[in-house]
N, CA and C atoms as a LAMMPS dump frame, in Angstrom:
ITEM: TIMESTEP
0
ITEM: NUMBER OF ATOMS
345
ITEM: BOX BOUNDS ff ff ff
-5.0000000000000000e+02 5.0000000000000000e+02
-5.0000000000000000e+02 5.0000000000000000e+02
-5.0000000000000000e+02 5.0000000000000000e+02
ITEM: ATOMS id mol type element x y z
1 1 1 N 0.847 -1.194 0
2 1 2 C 0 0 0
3 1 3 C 0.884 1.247 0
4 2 1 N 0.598 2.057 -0.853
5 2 2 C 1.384 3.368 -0.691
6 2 3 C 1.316 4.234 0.491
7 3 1 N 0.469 4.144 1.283
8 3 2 C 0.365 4.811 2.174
9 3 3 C 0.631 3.956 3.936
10 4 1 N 1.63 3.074 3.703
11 4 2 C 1.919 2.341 5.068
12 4 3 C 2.456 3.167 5.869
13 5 1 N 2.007 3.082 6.994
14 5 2 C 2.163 3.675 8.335
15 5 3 C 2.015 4.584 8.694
16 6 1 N 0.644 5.479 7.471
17 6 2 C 0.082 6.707 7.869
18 6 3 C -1.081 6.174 8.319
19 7 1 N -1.665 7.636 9.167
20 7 2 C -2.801 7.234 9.631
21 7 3 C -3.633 6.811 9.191
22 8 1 N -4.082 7.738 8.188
23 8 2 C -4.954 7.492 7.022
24 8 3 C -4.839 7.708 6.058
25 9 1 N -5.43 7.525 4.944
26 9 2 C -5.883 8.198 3.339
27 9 3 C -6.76 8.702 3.235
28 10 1 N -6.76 10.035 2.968
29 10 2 C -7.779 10.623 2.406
30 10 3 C -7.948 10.914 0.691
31 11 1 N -9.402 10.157 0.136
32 11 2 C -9.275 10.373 -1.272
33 11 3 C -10.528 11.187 -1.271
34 12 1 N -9.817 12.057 -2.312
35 12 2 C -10.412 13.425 -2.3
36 12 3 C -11.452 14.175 -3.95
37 13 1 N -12.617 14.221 -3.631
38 13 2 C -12.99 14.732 -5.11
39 13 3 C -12.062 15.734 -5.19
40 14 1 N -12.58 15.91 -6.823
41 14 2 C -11.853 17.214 -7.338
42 14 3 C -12.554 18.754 -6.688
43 15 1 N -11.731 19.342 -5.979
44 15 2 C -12.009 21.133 -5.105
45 15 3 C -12.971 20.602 -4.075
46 16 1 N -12.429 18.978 -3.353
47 16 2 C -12.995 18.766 -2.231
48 16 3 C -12.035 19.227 -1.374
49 17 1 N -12.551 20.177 -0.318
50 17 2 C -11.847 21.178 0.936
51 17 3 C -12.148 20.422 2.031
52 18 1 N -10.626 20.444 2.986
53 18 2 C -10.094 19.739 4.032
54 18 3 C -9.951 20.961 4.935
55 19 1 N -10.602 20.785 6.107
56 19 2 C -10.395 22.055 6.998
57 19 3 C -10.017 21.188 8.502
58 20 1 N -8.627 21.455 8.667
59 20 2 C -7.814 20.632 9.882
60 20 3 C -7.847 21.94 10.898
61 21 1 N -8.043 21.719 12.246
62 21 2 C -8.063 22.249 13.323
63 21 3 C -6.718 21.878 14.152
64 22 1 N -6.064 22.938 14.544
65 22 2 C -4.893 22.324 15.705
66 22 3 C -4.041 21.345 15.006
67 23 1 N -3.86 21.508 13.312
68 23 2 C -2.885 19.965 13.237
69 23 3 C -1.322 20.757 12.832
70 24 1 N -0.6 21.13 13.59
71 24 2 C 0.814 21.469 14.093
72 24 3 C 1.614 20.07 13.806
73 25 1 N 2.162 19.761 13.269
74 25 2 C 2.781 18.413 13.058
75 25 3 C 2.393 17.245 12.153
76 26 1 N 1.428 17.38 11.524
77 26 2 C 0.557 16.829 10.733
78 26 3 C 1.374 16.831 9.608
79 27 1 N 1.719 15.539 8.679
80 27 2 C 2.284 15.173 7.446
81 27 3 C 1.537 14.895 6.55
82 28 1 N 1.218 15.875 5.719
83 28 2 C -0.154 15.601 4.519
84 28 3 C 1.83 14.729 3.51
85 29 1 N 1.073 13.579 2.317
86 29 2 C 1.765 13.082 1.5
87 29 3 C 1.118 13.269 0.047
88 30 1 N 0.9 13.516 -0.686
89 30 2 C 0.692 13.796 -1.684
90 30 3 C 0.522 12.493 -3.155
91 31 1 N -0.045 11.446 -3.009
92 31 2 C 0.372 9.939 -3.924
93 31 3 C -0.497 10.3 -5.482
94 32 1 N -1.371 10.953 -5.582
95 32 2 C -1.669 11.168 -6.745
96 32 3 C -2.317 12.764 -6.823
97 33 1 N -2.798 13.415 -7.896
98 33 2 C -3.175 14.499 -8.043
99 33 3 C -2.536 15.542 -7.066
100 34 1 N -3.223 16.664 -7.148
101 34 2 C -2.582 17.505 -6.391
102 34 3 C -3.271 18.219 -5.245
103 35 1 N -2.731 18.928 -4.474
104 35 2 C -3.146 19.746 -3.141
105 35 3 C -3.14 21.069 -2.958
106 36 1 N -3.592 21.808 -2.69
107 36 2 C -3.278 23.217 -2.413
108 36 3 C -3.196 24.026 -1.14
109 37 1 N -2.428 24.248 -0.378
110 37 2 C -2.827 24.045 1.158
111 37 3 C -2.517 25.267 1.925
112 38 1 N -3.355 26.513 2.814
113 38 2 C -3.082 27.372 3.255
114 38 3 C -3.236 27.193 4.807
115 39 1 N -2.52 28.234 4.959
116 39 2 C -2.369 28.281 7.32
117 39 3 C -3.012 29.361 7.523
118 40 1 N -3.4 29.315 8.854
119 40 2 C -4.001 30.787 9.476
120 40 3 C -3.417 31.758 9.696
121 41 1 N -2.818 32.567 9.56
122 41 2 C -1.821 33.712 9.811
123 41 3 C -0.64 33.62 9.113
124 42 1 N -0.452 32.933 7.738
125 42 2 C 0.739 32.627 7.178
126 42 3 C 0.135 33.309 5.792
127 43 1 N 1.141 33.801 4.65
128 43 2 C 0.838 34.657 3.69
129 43 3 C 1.556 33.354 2.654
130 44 1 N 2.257 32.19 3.003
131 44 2 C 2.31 31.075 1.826
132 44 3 C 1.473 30.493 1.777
133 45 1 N 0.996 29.995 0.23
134 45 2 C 0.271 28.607 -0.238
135 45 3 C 1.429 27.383 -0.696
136 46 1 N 1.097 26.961 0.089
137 46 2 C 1.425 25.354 -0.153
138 46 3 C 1.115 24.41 -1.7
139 47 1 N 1.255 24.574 -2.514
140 47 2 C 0.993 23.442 -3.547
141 47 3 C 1.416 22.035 -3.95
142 48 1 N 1.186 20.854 -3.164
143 48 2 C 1.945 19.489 -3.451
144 48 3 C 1.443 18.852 -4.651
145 49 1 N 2.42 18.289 -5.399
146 49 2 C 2.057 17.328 -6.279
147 49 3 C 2.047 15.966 -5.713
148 50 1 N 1.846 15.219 -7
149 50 2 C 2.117 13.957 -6.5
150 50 3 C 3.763 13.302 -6.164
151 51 1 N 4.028 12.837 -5.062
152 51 2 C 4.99 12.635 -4.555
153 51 3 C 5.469 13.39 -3.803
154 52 1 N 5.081 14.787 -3.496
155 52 2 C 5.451 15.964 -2.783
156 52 3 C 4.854 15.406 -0.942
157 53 1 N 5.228 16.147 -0.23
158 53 2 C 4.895 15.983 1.292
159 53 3 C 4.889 17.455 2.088
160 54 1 N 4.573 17.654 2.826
161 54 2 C 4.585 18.809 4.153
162 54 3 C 3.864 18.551 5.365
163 55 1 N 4.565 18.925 6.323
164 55 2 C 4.196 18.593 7.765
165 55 3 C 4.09 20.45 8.33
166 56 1 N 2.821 20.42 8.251
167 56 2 C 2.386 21.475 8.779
168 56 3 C 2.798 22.46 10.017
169 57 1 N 3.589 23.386 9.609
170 57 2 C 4.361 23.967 11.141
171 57 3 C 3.586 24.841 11.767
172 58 1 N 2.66 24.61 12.042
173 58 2 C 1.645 26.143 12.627
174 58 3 C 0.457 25.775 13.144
175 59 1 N 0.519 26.28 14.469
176 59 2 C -1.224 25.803 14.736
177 59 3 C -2.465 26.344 13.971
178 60 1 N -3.48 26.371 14.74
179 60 2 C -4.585 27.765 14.049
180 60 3 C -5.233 26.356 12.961
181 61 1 N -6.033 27.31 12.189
182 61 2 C -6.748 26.647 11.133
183 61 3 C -5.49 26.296 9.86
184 62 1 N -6.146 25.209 9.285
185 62 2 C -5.137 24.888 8.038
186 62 3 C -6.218 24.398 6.832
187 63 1 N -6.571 25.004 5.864
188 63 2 C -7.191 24.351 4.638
189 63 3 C -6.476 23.942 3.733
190 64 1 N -7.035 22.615 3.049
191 64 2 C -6.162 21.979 1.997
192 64 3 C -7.411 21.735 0.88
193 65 1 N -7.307 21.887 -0.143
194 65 2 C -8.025 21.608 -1.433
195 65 3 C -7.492 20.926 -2.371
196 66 1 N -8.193 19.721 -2.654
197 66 2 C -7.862 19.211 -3.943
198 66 3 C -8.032 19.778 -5.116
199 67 1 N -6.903 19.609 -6.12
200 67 2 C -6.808 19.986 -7.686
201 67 3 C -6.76 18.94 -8.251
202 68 1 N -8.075 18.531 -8.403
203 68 2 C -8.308 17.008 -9.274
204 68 3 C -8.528 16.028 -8.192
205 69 1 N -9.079 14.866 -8.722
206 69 2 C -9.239 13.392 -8.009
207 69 3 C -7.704 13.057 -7.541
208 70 1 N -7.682 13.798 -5.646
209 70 2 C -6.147 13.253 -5.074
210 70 3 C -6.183 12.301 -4.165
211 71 1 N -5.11 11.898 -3.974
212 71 2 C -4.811 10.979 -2.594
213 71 3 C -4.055 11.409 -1.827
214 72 1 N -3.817 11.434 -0.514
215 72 2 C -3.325 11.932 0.514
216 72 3 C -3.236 10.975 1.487
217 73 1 N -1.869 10.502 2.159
218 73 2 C -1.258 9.891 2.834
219 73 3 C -1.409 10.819 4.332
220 74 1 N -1.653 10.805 5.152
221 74 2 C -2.282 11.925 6.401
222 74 3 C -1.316 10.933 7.728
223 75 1 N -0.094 11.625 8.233
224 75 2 C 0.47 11.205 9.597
225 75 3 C -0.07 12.232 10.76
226 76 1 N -0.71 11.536 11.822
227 76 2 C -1.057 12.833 12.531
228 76 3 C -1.714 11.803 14.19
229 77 1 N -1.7 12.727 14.667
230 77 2 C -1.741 11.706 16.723
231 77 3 C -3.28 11.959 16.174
232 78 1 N -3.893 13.458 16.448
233 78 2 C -5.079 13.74 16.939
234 78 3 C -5.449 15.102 16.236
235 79 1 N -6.17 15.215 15.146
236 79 2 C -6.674 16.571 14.571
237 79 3 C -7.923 16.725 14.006
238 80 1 N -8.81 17.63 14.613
239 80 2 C -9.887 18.152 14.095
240 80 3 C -10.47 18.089 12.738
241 81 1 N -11.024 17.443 12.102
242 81 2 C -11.027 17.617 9.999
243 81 3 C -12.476 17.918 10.163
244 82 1 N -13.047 17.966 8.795
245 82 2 C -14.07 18.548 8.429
246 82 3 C -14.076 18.527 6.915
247 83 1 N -14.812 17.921 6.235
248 83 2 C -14.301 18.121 4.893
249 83 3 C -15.731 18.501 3.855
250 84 1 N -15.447 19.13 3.278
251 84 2 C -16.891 20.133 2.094
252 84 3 C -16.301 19.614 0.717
253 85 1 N -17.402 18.911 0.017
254 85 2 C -17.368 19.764 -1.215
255 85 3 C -17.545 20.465 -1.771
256 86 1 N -16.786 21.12 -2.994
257 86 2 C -17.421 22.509 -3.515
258 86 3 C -18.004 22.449 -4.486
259 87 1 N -19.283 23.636 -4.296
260 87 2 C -20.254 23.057 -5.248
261 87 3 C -19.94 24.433 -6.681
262 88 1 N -20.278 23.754 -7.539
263 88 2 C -19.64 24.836 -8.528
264 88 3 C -21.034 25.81 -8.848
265 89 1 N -20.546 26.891 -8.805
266 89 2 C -21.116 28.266 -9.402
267 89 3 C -22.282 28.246 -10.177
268 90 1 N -23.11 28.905 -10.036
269 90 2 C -24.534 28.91 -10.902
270 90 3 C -23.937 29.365 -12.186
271 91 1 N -24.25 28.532 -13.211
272 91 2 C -23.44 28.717 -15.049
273 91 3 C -24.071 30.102 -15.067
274 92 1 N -25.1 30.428 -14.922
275 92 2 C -24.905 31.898 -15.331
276 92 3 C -25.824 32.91 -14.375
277 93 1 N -24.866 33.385 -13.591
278 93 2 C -25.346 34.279 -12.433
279 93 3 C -25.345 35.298 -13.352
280 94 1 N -26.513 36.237 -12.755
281 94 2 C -26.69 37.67 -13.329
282 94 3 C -26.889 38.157 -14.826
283 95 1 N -26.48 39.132 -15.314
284 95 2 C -26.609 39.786 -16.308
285 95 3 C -25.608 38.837 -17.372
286 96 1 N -24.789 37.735 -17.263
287 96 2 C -24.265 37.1 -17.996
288 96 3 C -25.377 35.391 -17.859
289 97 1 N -25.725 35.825 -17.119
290 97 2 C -27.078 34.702 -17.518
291 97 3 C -28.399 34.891 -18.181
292 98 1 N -28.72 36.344 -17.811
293 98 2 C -29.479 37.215 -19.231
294 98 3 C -28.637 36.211 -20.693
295 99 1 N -28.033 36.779 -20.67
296 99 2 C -26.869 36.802 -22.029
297 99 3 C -26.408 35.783 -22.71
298 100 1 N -25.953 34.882 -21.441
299 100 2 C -25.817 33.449 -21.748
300 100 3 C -27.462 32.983 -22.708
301 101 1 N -28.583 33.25 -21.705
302 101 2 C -29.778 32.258 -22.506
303 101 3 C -30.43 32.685 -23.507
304 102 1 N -30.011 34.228 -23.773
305 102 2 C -30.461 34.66 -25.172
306 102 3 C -29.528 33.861 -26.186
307 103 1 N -28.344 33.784 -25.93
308 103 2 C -27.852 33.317 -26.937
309 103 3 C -26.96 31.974 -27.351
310 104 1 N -27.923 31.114 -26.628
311 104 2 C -28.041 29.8 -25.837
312 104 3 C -28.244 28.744 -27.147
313 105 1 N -27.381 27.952 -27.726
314 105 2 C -27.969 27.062 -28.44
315 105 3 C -29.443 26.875 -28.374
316 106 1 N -30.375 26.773 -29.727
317 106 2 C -31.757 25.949 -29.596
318 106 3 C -31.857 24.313 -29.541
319 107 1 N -32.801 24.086 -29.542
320 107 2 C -32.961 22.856 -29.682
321 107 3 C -32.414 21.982 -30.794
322 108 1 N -32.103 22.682 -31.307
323 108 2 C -31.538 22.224 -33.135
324 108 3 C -29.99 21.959 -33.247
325 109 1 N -29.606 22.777 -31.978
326 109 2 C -27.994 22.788 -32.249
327 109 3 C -27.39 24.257 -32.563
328 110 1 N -28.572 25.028 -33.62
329 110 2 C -28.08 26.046 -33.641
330 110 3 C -28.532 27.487 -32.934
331 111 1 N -28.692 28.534 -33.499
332 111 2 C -28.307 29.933 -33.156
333 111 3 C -29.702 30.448 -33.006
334 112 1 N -30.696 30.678 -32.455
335 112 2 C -32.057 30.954 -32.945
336 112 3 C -31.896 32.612 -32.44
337 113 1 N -32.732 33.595 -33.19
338 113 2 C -32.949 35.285 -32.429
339 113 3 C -34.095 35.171 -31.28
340 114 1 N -33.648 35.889 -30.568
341 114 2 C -34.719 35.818 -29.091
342 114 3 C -35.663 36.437 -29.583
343 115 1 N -35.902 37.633 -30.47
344 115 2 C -37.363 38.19 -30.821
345 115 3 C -38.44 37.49 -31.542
């Protein structure tokens, strides 16, 4: 198993968000896709690929997001998680959703005039 003698695996949809509480010491591993990972009071982002690792130096809140279908190898005693998916964006909020459905494929495939 790629992930022997971590705690766990976490497999992750794609821009599924990991929200760790208190994990100061915590070894995210990185085995496929990628990660994106920010701290509470820290001005770096973290980005692991696959094969990449980081052990989190900072208490406070820590979010990690997947970029694509990842896996994550997780060493850790005792930490808070919570995990969301994200739901994607209404295709056409507002005045670009006016816009979008006027000029919205028809039923045909093609281009029809809204008047």
């Amino acid at each position: 198993m790629l992930c022997t003698g971590y705690t766990k695996v976490w497999e992750l949809a794609p821009n599924e968000l990991v929200r760790l509480d208190g994990a100061r010491g915590t070894t995210l591993r990185v085995t496929s896709g990628g990660l994106w990972i920010t701290l509470e009071k820290d001005k770096r982002d973290i980005v692991l690929s696959a094969g990449d690792s980081y052990t989190i130096d900072r208490g406070g809140l820590t979010l990690a997001e997947a970029q694509g279908a990842t896996t994550v190898c997780v060493l850790a005693h005792h930490v808070d998680e919570s995990r969301v998916v994200a739901k994607r964006p209404h295709r056409y909020p507002g005045i670009a959703g006016w816009l979008g459905s006027k000029f919205a494929p028809d039923d045909m495939g093609g281009y029809s005039p809204y008047y």
